[in-house]
KESE-342308 format. One record per residue: z, x, y of N, C-alpha, C, O, CB in turn; residue number from 1; residue in three letters. Coordinates in pm, 1 decimal, always signed. Glycine has a CB too. Layout:
N
+----------+----------+----------+----------+----------+----------+----------+----------+----------+----------+----------+----------+----------+----------+----------+------+-------+
!       nz !       nx !       ny !      caz !      cax !      cay !       cz !       cx !       cy !       oz !       ox !       oy !      cbz !      cbx !      cby ! ropa ! mivex !
+----------+----------+----------+----------+----------+----------+----------+----------+----------+----------+----------+----------+----------+----------+----------+------+-------+
!        Z !        X !        Y !        Z !        X !        Y !        Z !        X !        Y !        Z !        X !        Y !        Z !        X !        Y !  NUM !   Ala !
...
+----------+----------+----------+----------+----------+----------+----------+----------+----------+----------+----------+----------+----------+----------+----------+------+-------+
END
This chain:
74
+----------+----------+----------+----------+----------+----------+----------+----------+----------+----------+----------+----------+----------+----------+----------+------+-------+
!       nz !       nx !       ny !      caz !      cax !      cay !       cz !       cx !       cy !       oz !       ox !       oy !      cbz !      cbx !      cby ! ropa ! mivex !
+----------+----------+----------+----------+----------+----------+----------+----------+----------+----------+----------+----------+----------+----------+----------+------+-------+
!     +0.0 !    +84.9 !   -117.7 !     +0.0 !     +0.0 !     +0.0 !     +0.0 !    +89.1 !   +123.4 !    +65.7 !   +193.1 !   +120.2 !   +122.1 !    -96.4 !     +0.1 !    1 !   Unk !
!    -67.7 !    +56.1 !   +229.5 !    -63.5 !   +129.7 !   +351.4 !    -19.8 !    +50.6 !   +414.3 !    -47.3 !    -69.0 !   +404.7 !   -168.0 !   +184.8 !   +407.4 !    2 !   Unk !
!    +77.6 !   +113.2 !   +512.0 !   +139.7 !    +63.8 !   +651.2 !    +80.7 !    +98.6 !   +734.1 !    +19.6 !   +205.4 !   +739.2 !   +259.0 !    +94.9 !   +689.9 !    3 !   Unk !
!    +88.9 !    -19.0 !   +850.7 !    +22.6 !    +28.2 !   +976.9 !    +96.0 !    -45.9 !  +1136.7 !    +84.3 !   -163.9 !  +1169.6 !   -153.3 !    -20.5 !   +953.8 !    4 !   Unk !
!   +149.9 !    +33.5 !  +1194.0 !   +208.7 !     -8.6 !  +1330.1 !    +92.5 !     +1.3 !  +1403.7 !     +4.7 !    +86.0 !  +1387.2 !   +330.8 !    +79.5 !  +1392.7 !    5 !   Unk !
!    +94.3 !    -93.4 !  +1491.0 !     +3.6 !   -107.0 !  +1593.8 !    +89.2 !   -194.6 !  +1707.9 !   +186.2 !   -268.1 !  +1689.7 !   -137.6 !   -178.9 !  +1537.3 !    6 !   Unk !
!    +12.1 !   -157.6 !  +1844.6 !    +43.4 !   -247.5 !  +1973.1 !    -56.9 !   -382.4 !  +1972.5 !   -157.9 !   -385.9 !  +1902.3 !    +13.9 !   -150.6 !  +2123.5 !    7 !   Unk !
!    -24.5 !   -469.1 !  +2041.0 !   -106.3 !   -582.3 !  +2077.8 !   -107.5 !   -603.6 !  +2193.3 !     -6.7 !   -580.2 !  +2259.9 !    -80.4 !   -689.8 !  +2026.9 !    8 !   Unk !
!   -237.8 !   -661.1 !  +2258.6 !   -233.6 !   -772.3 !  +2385.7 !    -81.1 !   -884.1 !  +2355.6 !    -47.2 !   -937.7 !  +2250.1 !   -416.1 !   -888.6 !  +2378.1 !    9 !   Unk !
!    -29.0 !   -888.4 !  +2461.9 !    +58.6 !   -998.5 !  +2465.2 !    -35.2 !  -1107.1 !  +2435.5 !    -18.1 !  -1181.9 !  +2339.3 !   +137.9 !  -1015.6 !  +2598.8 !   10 !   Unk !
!   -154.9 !  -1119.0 !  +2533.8 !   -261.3 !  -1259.1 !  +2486.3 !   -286.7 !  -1252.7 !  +2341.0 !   -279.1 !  -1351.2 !  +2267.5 !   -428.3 !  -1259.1 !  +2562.6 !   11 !   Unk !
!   -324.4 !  -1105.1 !  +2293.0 !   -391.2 !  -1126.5 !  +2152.4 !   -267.9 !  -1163.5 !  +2021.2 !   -289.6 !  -1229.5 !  +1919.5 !   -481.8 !   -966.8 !  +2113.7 !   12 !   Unk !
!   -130.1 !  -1094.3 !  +2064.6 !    -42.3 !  -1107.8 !  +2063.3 !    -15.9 !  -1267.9 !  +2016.4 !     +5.8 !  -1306.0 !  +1901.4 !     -9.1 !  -1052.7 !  +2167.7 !   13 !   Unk !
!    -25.1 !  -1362.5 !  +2155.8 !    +42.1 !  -1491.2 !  +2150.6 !   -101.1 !  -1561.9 !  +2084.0 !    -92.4 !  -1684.0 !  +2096.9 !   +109.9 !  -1556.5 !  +2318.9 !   14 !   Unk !
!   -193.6 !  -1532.9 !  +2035.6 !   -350.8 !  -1608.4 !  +2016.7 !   -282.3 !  -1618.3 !  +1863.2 !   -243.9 !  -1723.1 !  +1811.3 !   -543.7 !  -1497.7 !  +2049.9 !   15 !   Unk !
!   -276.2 !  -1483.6 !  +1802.5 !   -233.9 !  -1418.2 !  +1688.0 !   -123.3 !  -1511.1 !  +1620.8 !   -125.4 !  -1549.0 !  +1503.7 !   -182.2 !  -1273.6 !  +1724.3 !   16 !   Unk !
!    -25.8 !  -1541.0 !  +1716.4 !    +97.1 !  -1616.1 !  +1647.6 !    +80.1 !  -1749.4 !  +1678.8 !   +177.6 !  -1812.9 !  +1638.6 !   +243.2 !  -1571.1 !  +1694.5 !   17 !   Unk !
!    -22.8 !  -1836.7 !  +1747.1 !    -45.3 !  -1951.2 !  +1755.0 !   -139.8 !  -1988.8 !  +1613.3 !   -108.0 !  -2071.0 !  +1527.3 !   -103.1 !  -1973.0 !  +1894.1 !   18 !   Unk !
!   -268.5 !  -1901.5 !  +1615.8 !   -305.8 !  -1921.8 !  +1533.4 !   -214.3 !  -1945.5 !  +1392.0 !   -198.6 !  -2055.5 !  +1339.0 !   -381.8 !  -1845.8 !  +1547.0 !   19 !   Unk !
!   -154.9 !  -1811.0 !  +1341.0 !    -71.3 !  -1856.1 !  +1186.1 !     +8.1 !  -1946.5 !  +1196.4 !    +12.8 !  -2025.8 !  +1102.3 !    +17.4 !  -1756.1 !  +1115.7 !   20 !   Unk !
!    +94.6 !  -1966.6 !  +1307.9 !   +139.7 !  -2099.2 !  +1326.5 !    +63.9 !  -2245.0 !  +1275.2 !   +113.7 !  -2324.1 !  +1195.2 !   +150.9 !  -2101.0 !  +1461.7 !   21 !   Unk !
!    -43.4 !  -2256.5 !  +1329.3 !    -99.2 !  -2372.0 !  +1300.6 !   -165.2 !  -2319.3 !  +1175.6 !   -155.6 !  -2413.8 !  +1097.3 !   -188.2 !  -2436.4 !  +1413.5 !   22 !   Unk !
!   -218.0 !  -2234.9 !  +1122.7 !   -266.6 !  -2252.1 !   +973.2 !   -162.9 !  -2211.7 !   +894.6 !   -200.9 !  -2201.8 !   +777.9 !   -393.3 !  -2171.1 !   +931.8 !   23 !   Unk !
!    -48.3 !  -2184.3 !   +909.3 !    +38.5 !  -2152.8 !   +775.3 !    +25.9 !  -2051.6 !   +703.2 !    +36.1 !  -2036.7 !   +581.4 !    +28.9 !  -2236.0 !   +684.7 !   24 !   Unk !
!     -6.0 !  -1955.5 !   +817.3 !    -41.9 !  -1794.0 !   +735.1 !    +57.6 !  -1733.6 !   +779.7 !   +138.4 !  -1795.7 !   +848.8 !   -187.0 !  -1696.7 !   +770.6 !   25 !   Unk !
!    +77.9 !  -1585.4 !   +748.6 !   +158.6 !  -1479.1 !   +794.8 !    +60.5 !  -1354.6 !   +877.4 !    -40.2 !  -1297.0 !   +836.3 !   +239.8 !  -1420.7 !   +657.1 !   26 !   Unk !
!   +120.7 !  -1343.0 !   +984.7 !    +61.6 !  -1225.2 !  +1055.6 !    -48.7 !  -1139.9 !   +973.1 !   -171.6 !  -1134.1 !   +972.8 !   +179.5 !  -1130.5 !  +1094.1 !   27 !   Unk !
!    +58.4 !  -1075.9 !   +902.3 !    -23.5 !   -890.0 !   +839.0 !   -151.2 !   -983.3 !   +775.8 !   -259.2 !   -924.4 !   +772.4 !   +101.9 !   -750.9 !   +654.3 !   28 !   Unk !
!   -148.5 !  -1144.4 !   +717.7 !   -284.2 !  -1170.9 !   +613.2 !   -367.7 !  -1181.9 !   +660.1 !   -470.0 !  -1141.0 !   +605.1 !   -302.2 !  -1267.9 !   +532.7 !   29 !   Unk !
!   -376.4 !  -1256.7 !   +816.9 !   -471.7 !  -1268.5 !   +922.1 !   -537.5 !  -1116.6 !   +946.6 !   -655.1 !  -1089.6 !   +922.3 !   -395.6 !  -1330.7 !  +1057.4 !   30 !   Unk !
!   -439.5 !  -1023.6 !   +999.1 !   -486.1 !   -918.5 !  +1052.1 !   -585.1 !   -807.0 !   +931.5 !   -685.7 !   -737.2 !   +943.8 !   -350.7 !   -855.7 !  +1117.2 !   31 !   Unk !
!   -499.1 !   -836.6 !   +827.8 !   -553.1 !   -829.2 !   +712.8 !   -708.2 !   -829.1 !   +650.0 !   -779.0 !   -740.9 !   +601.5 !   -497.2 !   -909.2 !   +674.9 !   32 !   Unk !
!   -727.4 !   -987.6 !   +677.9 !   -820.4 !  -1052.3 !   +664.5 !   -941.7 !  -1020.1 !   +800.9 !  -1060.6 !  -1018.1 !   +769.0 !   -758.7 !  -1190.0 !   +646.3 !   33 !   Unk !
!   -916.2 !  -1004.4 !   +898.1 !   -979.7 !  -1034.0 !  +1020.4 !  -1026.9 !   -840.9 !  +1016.1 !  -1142.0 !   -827.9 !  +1058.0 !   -853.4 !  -1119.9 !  +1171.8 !   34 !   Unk !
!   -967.8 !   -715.8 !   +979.5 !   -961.1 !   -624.0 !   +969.3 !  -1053.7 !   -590.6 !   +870.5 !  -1108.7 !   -480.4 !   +872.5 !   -856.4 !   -599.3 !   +966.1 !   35 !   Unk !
!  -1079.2 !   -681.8 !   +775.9 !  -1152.0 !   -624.5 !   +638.1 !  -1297.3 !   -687.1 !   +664.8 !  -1400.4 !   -624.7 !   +639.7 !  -1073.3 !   -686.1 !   +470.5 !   36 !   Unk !
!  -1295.3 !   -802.2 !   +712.2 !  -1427.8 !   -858.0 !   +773.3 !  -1454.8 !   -733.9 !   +863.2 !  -1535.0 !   -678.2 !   +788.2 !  -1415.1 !  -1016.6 !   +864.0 !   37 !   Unk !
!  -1447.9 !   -675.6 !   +938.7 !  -1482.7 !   -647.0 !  +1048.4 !  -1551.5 !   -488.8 !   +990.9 !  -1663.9 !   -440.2 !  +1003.4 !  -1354.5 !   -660.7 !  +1162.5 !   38 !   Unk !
!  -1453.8 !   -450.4 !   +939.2 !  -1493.4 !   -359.0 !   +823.2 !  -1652.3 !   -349.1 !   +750.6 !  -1739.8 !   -262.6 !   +747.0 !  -1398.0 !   -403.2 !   +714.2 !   39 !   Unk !
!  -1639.8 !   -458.1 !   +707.9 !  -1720.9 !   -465.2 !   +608.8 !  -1870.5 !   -496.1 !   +684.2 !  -1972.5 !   -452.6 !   +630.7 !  -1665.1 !   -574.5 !   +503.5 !   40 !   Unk !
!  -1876.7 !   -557.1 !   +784.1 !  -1937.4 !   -600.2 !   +904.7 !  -1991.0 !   -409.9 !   +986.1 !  -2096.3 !   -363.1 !  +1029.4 !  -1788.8 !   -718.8 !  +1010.1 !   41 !   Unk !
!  -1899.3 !   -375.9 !   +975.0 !  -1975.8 !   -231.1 !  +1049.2 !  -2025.7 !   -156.1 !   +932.9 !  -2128.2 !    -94.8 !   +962.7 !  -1861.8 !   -116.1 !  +1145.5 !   42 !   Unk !
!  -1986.0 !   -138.2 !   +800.7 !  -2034.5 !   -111.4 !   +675.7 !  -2175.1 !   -131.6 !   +676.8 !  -2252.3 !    -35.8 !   +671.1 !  -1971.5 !   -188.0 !   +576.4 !   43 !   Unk !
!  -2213.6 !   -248.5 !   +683.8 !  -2342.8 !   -341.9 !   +650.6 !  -2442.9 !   -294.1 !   +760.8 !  -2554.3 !   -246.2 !   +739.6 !  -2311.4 !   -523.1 !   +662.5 !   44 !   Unk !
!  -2374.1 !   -319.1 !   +902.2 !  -2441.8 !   -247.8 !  +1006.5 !  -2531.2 !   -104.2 !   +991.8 !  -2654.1 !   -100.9 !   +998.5 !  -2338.5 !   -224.7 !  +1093.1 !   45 !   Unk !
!  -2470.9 !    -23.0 !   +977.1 !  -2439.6 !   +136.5 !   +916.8 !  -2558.7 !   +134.3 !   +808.9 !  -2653.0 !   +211.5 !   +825.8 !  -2256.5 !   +166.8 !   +830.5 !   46 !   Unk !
!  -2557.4 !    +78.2 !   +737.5 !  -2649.9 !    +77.0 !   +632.5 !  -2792.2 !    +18.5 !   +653.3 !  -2885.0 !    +55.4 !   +581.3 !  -2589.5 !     +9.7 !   +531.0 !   47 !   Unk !
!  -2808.2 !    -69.3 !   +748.1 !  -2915.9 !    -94.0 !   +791.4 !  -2970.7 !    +13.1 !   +869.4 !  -3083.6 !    +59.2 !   +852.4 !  -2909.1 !   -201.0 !   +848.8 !   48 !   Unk !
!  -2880.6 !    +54.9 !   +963.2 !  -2929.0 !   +172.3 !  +1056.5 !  -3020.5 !   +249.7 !  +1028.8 !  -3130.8 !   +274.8 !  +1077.1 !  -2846.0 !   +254.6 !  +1083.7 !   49 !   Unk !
!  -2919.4 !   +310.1 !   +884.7 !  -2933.9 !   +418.0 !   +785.5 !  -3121.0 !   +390.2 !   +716.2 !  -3204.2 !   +478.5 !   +695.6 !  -2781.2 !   +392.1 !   +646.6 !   50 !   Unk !
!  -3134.9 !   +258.9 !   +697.8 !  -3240.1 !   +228.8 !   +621.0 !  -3316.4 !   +266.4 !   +695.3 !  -3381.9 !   +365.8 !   +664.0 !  -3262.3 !   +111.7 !   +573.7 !   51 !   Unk !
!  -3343.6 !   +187.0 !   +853.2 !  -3444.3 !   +198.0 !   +964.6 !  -3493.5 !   +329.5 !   +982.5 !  -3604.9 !   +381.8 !   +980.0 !  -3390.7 !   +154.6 !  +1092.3 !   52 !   Unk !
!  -3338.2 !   +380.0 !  +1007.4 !  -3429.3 !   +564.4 !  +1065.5 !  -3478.2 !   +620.7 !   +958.9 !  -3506.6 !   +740.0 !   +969.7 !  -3321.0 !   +711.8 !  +1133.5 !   53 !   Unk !
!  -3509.3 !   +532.0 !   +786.6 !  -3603.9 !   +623.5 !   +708.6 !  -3734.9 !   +574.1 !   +741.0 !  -3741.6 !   +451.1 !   +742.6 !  -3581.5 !   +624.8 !   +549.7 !   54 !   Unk !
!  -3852.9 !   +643.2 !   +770.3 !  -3949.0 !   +610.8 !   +803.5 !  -4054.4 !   +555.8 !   +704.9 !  -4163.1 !   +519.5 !   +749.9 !  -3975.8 !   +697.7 !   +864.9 !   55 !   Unk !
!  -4028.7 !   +547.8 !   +575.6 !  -4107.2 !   +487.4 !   +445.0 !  -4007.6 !   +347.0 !   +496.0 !  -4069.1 !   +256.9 !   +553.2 !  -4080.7 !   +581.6 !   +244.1 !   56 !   Unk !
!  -3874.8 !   +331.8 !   +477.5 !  -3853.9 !   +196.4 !   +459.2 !  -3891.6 !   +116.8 !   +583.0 !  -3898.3 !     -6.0 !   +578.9 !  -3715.6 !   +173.6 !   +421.2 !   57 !   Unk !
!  -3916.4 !   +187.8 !   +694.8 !  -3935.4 !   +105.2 !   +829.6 !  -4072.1 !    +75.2 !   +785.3 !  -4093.0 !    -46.1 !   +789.4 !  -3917.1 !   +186.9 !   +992.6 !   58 !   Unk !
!  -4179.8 !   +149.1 !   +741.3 !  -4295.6 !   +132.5 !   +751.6 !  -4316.8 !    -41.1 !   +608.2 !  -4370.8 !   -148.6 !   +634.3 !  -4374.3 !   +315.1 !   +719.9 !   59 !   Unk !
!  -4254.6 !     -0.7 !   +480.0 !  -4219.7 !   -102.5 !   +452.9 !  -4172.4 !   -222.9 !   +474.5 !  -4190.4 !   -311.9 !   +391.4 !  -4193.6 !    -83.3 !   +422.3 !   60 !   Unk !
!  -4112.9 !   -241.4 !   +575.8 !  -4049.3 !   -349.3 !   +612.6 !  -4152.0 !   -424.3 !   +750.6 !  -4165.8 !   -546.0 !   +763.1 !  -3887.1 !   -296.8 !   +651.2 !   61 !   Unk !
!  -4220.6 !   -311.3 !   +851.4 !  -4317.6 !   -350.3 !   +904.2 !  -4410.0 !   -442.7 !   +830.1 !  -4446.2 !   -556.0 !   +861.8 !  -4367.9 !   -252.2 !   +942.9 !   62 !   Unk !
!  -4444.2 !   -361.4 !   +711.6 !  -4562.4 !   -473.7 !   +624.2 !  -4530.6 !   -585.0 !   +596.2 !  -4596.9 !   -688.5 !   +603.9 !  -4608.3 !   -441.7 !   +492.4 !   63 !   Unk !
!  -4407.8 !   -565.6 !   +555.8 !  -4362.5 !   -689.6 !   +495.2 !  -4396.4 !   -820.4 !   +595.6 !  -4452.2 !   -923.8 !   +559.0 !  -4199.7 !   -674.9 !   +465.5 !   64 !   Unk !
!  -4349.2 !   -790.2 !   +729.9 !  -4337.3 !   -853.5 !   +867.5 !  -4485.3 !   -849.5 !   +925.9 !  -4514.3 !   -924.3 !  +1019.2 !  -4225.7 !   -769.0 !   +968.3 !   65 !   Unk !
!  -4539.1 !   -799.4 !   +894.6 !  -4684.8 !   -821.4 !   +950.6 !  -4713.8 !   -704.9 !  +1086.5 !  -4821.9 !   -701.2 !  +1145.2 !  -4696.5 !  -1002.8 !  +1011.6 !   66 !   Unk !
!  -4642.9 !   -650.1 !  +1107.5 !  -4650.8 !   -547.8 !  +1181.3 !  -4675.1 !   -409.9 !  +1182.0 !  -4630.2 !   -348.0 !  +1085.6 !  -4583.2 !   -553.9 !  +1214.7 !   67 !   Unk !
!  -4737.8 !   -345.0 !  +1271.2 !  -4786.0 !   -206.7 !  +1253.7 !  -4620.5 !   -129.8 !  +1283.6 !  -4519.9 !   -165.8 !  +1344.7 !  -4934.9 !   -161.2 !  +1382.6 !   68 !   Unk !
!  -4652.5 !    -29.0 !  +1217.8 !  -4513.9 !    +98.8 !  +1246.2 !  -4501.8 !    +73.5 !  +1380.0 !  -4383.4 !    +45.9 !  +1399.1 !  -4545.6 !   +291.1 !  +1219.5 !   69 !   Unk !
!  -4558.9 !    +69.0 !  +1475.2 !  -4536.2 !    +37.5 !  +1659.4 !  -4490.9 !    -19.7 !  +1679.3 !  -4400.1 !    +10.2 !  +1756.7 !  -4605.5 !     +4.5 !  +1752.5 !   70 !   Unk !
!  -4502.1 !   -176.2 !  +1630.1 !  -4392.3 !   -274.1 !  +1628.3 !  -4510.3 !   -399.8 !  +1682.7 !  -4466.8 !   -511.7 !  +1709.5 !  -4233.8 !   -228.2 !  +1745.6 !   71 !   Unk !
!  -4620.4 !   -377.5 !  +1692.1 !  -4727.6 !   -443.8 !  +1740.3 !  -4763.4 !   -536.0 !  +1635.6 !  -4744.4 !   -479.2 !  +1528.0 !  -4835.7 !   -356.2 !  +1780.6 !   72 !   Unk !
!  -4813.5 !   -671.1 !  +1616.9 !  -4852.4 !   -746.0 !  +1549.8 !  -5003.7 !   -660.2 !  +1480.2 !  -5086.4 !   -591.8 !  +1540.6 !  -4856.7 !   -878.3 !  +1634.8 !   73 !   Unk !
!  -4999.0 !   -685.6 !  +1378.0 !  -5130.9 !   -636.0 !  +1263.2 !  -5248.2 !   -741.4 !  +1278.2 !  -5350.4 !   -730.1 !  +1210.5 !  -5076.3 !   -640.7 !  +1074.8 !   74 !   Unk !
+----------+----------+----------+----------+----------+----------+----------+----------+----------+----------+----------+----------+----------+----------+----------+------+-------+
END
């Protein structure tokens, strides 16, 4: 298990404890939860990037799309 202290916005803070309030969660599961999305979300990002700047898969994916490597309609 990892621990983790962190500061908050008082706003993000009071958003944070309104929210589990009204859904019946606990803090750390939200942050938890909201932390691993976000995660996984720049992961996915990253990997697209990664794909683009290869120049076979861009050129692939142009075709696919109907477009020249320029970005110009075919």
């Amino acid at each position: 298990m990892y621990r983790l202290n962190c500061h908050l916005t008082d706003d993000l803070g009071d958003r944070l404890a309104n929210y589990c309030e009204r859904a019946g969660m606990m803090k750390v599961s939200v942050v938890s939860m909201a932390l691993d999305q976000y995660l996984k979300e720049q992961e996915a990002r990253c990997k697209l990037l990664e794909q683009l700047s290869d120049p076979a898969k861009m050129a692939e994916i142009c075709k696919i799309m109907g477009l020249s490597s320029s970005g110009s309609e075919v």
